[in-house]
N, C-alpha and C positions, 0 to 999 in steps of 0.2 A: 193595769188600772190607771187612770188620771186621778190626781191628788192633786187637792189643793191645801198649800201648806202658808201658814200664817205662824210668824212669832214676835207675840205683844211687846216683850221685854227688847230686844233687837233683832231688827229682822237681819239676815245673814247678809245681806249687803250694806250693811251698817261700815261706816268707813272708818269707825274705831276698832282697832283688835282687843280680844275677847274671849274667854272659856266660851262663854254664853254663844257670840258670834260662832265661834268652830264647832261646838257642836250643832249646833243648826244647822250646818252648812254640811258635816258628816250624817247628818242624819238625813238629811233629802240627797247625800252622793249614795248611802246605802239602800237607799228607796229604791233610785235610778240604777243600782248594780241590781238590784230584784229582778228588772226590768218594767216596772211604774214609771209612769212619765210626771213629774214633778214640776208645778208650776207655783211662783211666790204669789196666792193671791192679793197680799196688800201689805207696802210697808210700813203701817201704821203702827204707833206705836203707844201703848197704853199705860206708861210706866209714870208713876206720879210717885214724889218723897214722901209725901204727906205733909211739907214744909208752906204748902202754896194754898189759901183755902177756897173751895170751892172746883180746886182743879180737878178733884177725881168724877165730880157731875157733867162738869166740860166735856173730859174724855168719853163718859159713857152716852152722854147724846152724842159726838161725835162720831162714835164707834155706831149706834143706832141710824146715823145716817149713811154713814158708808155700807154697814152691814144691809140695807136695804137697795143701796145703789150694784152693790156684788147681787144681791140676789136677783135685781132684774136684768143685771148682764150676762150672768151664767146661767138664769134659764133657757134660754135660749136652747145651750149644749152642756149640761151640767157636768161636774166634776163626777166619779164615783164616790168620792171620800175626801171630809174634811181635816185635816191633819195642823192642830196643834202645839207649838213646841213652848212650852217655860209659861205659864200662867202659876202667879200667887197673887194674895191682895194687892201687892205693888203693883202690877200689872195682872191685870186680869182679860177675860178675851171676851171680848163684848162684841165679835165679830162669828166668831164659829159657831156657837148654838144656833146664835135667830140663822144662819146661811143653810147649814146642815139641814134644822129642821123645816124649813122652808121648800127648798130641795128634796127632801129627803131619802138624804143620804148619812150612809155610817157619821158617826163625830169622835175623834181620836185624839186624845191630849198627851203629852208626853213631857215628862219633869212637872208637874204637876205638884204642887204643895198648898197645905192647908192649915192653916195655927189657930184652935182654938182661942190663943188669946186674943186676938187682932178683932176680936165679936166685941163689937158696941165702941168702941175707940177711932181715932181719926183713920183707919181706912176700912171701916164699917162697910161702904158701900162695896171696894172693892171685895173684901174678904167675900162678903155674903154673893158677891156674882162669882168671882174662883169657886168657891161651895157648889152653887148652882150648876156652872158648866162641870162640874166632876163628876157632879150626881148626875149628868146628865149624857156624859158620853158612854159611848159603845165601849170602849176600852183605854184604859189607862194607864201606861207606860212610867213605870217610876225606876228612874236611873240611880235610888240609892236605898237600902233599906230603912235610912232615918227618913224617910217619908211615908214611908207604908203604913206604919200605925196610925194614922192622922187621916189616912187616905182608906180606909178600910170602911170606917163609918160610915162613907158618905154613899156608897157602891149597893146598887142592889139584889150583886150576887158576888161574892169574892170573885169566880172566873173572871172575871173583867179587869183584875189587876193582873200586869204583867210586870215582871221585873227584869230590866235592861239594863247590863255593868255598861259603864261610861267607854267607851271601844274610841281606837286610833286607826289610823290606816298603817300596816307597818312601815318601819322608818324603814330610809334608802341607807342600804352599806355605805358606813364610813370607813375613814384610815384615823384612828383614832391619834397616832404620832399625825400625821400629817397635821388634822385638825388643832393640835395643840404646838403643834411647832408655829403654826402660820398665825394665832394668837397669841402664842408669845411675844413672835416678833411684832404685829400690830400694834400693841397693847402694853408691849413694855414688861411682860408678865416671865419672872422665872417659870421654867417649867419642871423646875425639882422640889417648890413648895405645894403643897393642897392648895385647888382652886374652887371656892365653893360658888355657889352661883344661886342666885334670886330670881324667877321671874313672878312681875305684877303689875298691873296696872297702880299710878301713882295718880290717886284720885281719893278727896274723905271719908271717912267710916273707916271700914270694916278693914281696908288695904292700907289703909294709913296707919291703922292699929298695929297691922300686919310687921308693918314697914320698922315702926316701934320696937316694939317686941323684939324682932331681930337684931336692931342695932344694940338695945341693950343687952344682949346677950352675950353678941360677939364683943362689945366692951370689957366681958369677964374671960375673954381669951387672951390676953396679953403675953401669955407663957407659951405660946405656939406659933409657928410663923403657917401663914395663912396669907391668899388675897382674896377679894369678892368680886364676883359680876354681878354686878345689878343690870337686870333686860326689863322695859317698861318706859313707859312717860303717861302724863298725863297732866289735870290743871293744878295737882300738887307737888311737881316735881321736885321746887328748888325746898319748899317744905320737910322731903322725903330727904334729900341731899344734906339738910341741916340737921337731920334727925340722926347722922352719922359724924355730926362733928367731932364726938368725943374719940371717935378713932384716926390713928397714922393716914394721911389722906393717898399713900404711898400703897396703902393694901386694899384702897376700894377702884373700882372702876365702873361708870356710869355711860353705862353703853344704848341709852335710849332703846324705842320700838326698833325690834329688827324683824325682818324678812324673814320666812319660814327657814330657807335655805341658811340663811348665818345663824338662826335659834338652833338649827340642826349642830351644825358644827359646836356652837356652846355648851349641848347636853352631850355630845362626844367627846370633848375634850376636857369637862368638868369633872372632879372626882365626888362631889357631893350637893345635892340639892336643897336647900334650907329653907323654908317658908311656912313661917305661924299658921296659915291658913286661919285667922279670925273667921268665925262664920263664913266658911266657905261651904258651900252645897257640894262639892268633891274637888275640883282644883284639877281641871285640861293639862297644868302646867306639871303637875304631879306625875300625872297617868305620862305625859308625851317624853319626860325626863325617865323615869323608870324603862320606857320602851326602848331609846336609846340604851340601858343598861347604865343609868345612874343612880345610886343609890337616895333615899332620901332622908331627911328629920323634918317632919312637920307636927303641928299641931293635932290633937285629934279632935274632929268634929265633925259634924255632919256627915256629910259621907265617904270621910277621906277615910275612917277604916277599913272602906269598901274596896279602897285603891292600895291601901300603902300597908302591908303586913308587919306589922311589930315587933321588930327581932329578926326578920327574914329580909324583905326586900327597904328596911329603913327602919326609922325607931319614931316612936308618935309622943308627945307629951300633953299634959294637962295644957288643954287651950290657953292663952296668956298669959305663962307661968315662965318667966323670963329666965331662970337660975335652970329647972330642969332643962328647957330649949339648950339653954350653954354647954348642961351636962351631957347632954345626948352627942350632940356635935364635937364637945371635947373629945367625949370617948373615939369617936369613928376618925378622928382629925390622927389618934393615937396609933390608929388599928389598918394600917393602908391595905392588909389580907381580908381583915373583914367586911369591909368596902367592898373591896371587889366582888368578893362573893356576895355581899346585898345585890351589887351591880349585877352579876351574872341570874342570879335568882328572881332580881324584877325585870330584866329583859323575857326571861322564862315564862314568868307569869301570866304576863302585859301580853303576851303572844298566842297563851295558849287560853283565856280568861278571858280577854278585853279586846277580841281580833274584829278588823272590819266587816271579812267574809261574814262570819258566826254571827256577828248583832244581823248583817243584812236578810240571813237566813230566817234568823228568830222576827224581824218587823214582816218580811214577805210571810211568813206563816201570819202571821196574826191580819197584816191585813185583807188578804183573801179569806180569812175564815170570815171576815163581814161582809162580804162582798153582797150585794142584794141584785137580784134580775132585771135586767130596763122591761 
């Protein structure tokens, strides 16, 4: 089948890296391993703060104009199926209903979220178009169960929900010495203390929180020798950097955006993953760290209990809660046997739970069951 696939919040060619960006971009590689031919129909982008007023009317004429300009280009030779990824009030997709139903053809959203509270408040207009396109498509794809409840109402037959775990392609074999030799020497790094490791975009909100949270945490580790990789940039960097003042400047290292290939080595050569995840929808960095066979402590929210098992493949704590995050990390910073076996148990998992084949399986099922006759 031909798909045309659109994502409001970033399209996958977005030149900043991104959870958001990679799974977009894994989710039309597993379309195309189906054998669907997968085309970007428009990088547009529909994601407003709510800081700017007037901006979310902008986008949705905006969107009303392109969504018309797509629809007389692609009649011509229509897509089979319009294919959706990341629509909430922030971004909502003011392109995929009017094209789909115009065409008509299937309409298929995926990561799809919907918060009753955001009704009648400054992204009013988006919420109530997210609402609209949910209720509106053929099928709906939710990558966590913290969405499901919210997204149930709006459907007008349960079938139409599917649920999709957050899936990686598997990692390439490392040499784990290798990779920790060749970073120590880099980087200046002993390789007989624990090396914990952060990846995050350094940008306000919800990462900055993040960013937060962990530095005061590890402040309460003074009694353990410990150093940190921090992977990430962004417009808050040197923000992010000062937010770790109160620690030895000799135990952090600020290693910017890296390449998939050096992110690879980082999570093989790491012995622990640490990241708040403030309001995070599941956390790429999570799942990609675990696949490598890193263990983790992260926050619990959203849908990181979807990802990271409690006891088994990492340990989760109350969202923002700076003293347990410490104790968690304490403990495993303690326990280099139980480490590993978190690490052996979420490589396990991540493999047999969250595999590329298996999600491409599970979307090619779904979207030929919509398939409609020319």
């Amino acid at each position: 089948m031909r798909i045309a696939f659109h994502a409001p919040l970033k399209a996958p060619t977005h030149p900043t890296p991104s959870g958001d960006r990679r799974m977009a971009r894994l989710l039309m590689a597993a379309l195309g391993h189906a054998g669907h031919q997968v085309d970007l129909a428009c990088r547009f982008r529909s994601w407003d703060d709510g800081e700017r007023p007037g901006r979310h009317q902008r986008l949705a004429d905006l969107g009303a104009k392109l969504a018309a300009r797509l629809i007389g280009r692609l009649s011509r030779d229509p897509p089979d199926l319009w294919f959706t990824y990341h629509l909430y009030h922030k971004a909502p997709d003011w392109l995929g209903p009017a094209v789909s139903a115009a065409l008509d053809i299937p309409y298929v959203v995926a990561e799809a979220s919907y918060a009753p509270k955001q009704a009648g408040g400054r992204f009013a207009l988006g919420h109530a178009a997210a609402g609209e396109a949910i209720a509106r498509a053929d099928a709906v794809i939710s990558l966590t169960t913290a969405d499901t409840e919210c997204l149930r109402p709006l459907l007008s037959s349960p079938d139409r929900l599917t649920l999709l775990r957050p899936f990686v392609e598997p990692p390439a074999a490392r040499d784990r010495a290798s990779d920790r030799a060749c970073l120590a020497g880099a980087l200046d790094l002993p390789p007989d203390v624990p090396w914990l490791l952060a990846v995050g975009m350094m940008r306000g909100g919800d990462k900055q929180r993040s960013f937060r949270v962990l530095a005061r945490a590890l402040e309460r580790l003074g009694s353990q020798d410990w150093r940190l990789l921090v992977v990430g940039d962004g417009p808050r960097r040197a923000c992010v950097e000062e937010t770790f003042g109160a620690i030895d400047p000799a135990r952090l290292r600020f290693l910017g955006a890296l390449p998939p290939e050096r992110l690879a080595a980082c999570y093989a050569a790491a012995d622990l993953m640490v990241w708040p995840a403030i309001n995070e929808a599941y956390g790429m960095a999570l799942l990609e760290a675990q696949a490598a066979g890193l263990p983790v402590v992260a926050g619990r929210t959203g849908g990181v209990p979807d990802l990271v098992r409690d006891g088994s493949t990492g340990l989760l704590t109350p969202i923002g809660d700076e003293i347990a995050f410490a104790d968690a990390v304490d403990t495993l910073l303690a326990d280099p046997e139980r480490r590993r076996t978190m690490g052996r148990e979420a490589a396990r998992v991540v493999a047999a739970e969250h595999g590329f084949t298996a999600a491409s399986h599970t979307l090619d099922t779904l979207i030929r069951s919509l398939a409609r006759p020319r």
